[in-house]
N, C-alpha and C positions, 0 to 999 in steps of 0.2 A: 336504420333502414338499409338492405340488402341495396349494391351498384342495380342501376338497372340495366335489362335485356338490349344488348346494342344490334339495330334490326336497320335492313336495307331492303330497300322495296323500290323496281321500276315499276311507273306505270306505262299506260299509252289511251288513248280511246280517238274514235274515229267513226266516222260516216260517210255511208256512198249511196245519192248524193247528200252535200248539207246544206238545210237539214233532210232527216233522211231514218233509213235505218241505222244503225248505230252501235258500236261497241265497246267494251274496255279489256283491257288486261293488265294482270298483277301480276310480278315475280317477287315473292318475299323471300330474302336470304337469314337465315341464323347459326350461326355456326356453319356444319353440313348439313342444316335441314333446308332442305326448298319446298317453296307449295304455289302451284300456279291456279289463277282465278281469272274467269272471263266471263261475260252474259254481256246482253244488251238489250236494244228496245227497238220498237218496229217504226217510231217516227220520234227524233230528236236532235242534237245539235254536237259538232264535233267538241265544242267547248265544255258540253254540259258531263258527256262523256269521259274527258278530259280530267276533269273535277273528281266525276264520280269513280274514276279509277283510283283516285287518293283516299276517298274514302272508303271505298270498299278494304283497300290494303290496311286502313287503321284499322277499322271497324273486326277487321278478324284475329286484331293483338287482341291480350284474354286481360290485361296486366298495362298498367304504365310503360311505356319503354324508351331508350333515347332509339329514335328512328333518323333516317338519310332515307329520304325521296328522290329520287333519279326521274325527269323528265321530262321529256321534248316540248310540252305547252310551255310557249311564254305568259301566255294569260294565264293558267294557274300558280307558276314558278315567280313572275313578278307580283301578282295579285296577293298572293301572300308576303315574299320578304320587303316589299315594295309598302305593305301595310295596305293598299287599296281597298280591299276585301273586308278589314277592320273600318277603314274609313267608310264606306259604302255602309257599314250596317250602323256607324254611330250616327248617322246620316238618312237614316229611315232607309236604308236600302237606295238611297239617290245617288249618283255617279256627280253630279253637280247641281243648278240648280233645277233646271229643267228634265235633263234624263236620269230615267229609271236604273240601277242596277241590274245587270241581266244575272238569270241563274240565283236568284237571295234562296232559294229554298235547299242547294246544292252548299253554297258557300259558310250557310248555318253550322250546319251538318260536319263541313270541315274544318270550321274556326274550333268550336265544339271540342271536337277530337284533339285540333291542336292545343291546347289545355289539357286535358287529360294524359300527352305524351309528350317530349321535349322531341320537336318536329324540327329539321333543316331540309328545305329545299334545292334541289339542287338542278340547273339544269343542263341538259346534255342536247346536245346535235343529232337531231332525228336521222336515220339511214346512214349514218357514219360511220358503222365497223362496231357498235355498243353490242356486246352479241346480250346481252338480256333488254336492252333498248327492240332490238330484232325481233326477238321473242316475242315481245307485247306487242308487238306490231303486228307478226302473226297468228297472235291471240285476238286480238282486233278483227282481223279482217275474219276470222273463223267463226267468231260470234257473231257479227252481223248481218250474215250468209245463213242464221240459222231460221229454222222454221219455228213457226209461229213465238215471235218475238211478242216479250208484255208490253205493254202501254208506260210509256211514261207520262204518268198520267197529271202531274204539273206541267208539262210542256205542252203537252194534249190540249189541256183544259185552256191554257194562256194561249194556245193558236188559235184553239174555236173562239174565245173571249176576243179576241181581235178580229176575227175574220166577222166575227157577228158586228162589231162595231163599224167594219170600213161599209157595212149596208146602210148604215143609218144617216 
């Protein structure tokens, strides 16, 4: 079996407010290839964002690869090398006994992918001179500004699912 493809990717995602509208961006590095990626959603959470900006960066390797994730979330960057994320799901998605894990449909999705590619997180200091930390940053704020954002429609569904229950 051929080395595999060694792949760098910042992310970032964000909202204003949160939760809110919301965005993410990717910078994937290979070689001298780059490819920038951003969207969002019209009501969701900075963290869920956050998340899904890792996943989107895997999700568009074609191939196993060893990957370096660069990013400003502590909740994503610890949730994973931290093991949290894995503990959460052997756990039914529970945080402990009583609370829920926030985001299990996000965290699936990237446990997932971490499997399929030899994943290190890594985290960096948001607004600190990262100039592709920057970038996602104003890939963020670009997508969340954009018109008619989609539904994220797990977060959608779990807001109305609460808002219906605090009536009863």
């Amino acid at each position: 079996m051929g080395e595999l493809r060694q792949i760098t990717i910042y992310t970032d995602g964000g909202c204003d407010p949160n939760p809110g509208p919301g965005g993410y961006g990717v910078v994937l590095l290979y070689d001298h290839h780059r490819e920038e990626l951003s969207g969002g959603f019209r009501l969701t959470t900075n963290n869920r964002m956050e998340i899904y900006a890792a996943i989107i960066g895997l999700e568009t390797l074609k191939e196993p690869c060893q990957v370096t994730i660069y990013s400003d979330s502590g909740y994503l960057v610890n949730a994973i090398t931290q093991g949290w994320a894995l503990r959460w799901k052997q756990h039914g998605w529970m945080r402990n006994s009583r609370e829920k894990a926030l985001n299990p449909d996000l965290w699936e999705r990237l446990l997932r992918l971490c499997q399929e590619h030899q994943v290190t997180f890594i985290w960096v200091r948001g607004h600190a001179g990262s100039r592709e930390n920057e970038r996602c940053d104003r890939l963020v704020a670009q997508a969340m500004r954009r018109k008619n954002l989609p539904a994220d429609e797990y977060y959608e569904n779990l807001s109305a699912a609460s808002q219906s229950a605090m009536l009863f």
